[in-house]
N, C-alpha and C positions, 0 to 999 in steps of 0.2 A: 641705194640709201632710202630707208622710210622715211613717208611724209612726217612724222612724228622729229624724224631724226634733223629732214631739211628745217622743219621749222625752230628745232632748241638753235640752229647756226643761224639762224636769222633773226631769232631773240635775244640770243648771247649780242650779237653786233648793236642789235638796236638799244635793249635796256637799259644801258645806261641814262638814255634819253628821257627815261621817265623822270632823272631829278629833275630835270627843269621845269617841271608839272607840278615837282612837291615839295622844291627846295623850301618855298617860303612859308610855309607850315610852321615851321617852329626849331628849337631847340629839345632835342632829346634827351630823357633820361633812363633811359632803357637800361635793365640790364641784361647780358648774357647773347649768348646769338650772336656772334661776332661783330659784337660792340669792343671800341676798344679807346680804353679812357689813358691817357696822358695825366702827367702830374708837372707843375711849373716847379720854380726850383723853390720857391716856397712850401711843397709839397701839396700847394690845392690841388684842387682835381679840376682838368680840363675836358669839360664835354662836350663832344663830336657834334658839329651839325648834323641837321638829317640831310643833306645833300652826301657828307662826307661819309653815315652812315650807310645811306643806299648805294653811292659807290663800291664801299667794299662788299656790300653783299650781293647787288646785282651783276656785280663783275666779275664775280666767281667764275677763274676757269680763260677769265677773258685777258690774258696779260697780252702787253703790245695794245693792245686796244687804245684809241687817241681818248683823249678825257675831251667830253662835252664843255659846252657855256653853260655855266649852273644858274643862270640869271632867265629870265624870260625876254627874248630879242624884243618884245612890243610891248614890254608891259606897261610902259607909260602911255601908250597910244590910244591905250579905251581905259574907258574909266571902267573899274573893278566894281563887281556886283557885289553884293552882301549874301546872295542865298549860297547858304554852306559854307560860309567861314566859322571856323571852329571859334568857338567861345573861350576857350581858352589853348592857347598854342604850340605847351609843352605838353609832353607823351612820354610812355616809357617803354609801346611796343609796337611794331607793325607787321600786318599781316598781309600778305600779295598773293594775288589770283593777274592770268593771264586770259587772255580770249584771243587767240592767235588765227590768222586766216590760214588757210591747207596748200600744202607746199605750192607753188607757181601762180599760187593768188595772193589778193591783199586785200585787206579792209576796206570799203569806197565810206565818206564822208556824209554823202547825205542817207546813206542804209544805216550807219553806226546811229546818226543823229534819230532815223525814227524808230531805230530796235531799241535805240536808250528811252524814248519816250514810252514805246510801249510797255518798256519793265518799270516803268515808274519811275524813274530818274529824272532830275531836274538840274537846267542849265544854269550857271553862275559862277563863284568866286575862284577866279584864277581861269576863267575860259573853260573850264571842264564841269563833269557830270556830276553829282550829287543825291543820294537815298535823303530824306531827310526826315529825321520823324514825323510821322502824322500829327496834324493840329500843332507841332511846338517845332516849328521852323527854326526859330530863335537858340535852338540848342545845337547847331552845327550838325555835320554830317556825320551818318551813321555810318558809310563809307563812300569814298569817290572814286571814278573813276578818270584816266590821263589817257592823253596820246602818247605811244612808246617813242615817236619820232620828236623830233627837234622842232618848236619851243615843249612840246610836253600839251598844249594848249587844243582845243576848237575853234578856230578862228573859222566865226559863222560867215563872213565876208567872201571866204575860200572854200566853203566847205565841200562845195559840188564837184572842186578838184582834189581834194582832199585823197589822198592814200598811206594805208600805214600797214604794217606787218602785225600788228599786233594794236588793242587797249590793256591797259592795267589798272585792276582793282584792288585799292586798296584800303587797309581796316587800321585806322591809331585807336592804341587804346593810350588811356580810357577814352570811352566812347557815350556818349549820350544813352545808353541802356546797356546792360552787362555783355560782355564779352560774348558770349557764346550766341547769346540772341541775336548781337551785330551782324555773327559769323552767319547765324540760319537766314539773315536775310539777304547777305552778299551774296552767297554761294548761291542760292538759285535764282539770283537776276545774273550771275556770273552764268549759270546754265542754260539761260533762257533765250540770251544774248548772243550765246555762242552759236544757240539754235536758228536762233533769225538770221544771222550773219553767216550762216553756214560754218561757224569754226570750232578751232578746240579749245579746251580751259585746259591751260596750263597751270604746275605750281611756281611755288616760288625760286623750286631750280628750274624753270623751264623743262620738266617733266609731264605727260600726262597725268592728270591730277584723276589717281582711282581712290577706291573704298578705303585702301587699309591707309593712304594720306590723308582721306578726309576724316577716317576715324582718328586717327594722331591728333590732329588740328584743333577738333574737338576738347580731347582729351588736357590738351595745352592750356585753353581756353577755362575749361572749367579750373583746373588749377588755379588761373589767373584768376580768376571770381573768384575763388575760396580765399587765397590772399588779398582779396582787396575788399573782402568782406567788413560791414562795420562790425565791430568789436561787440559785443553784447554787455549790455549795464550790467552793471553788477548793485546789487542792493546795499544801503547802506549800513554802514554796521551798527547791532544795537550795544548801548552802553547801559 
């Protein structure tokens, strides 16, 4: 079996573990992408959390799999930083990237903590990693990064025993700066990370993430930007 191959069976097992990294984010409004909205009997629309959402997406493939605590086990235990909590908490798309260690290794805690500082990431809200705009902190993260294992969290108190199969990086849009620009920043601190750490980027099926996915992603992205483009004035009419 390829190292590629042991590692998707060791992500498959593990990912679900990233909700509890990201359950507390918000309430989604995504559409498409195996989103899947219910309706009460009044016919409103009932929409999915994002715990519920990352479930079905990162469990692709993973049935029998036991379902995680979607809660964080310590979260009352330290008080919650403010750097990178999103400014505002609903979304309507998410984009994942992997940095997985090579089959019969694992990630070690205090190597993750200084590859993440070297790419520029910053520690804070919810115990995990953080891009944050330059000069305008106050706008939330451009994107974060979790632990794939159980609570999802870096708990700096542990970190030196710290081992994981895998981090996960992830993109909500909307995003403090357009989509695609988010993307060119994630992906090569996703690259660079994976470098220091000796691993591989995986996609969001637990794939190695090549050219013609990154070209896709892309592609996605700027779609996303065109529709969420502002409208253009229209002149007033003369009478």
């Amino acid at each position: 079996m390829s190292d590629v191959n042991l590692v998707r069976i060791g992500i498959l097992v593990a990912g679900l573990l990233l909700i509890a990294a990201i359950y507390m984010f918000g309430r989604p409004r995504r559409p498409g992408q195996g989103r899947r909205v219910a309706e009460r009997s009044d016919g409103a629309r009932i929409e999915p959390t994002l715990g519920a959402q990352l479930e079905s997406e990162l469990a692709g493939g993973g049935a029998g799999i036991a379902q995680p605590d979607l809660g964080f086990a310590d979260a009352s235990a330290e008080p919650q930083s403010d750097v990178g909590r999103r400014a505002d908490e609903s979304f309507e798309k998410i984009v994942t990237l992997y940095v997985a260690a090579r089959a019969g290794q694992v990630l070690r805690g205090s190597d993750i903590v200084v590859a993440a500082e070297k790419a520029g990431l910053s520690y804070g809200h919810m115990q995990i990693f953080h891009r944050l705009v330059e000069g305008h902190p106050e706008r939330g993260p451009v994107f974060s990064v979790a632990n794939i294992k159980k609570p999802g969290s870096f708990d700096m108190a542990g970190i030196q025993e710290l081992e994981t199969p895998a981090i996960a990086f992830f993109l909500t849009l909307p995003a403090p700066m357009t989509a695609l620009d988010a993307w060119e920043k994630m992906l090569p601190t996703a690259q660079r990370m994976a470098e220091l750490l000796d691993g591989v980027v995986l996609d969001e099926q637990r794939n190695a993430l090549g050219r013609q996915r990154i070209a896709h992603i892309r592609d996605e992205l700027r779609a996303y930007d065109r529709q969420h483009e502002a409208p253009p004035l229209t002149k007033p009419a003369r009478w």
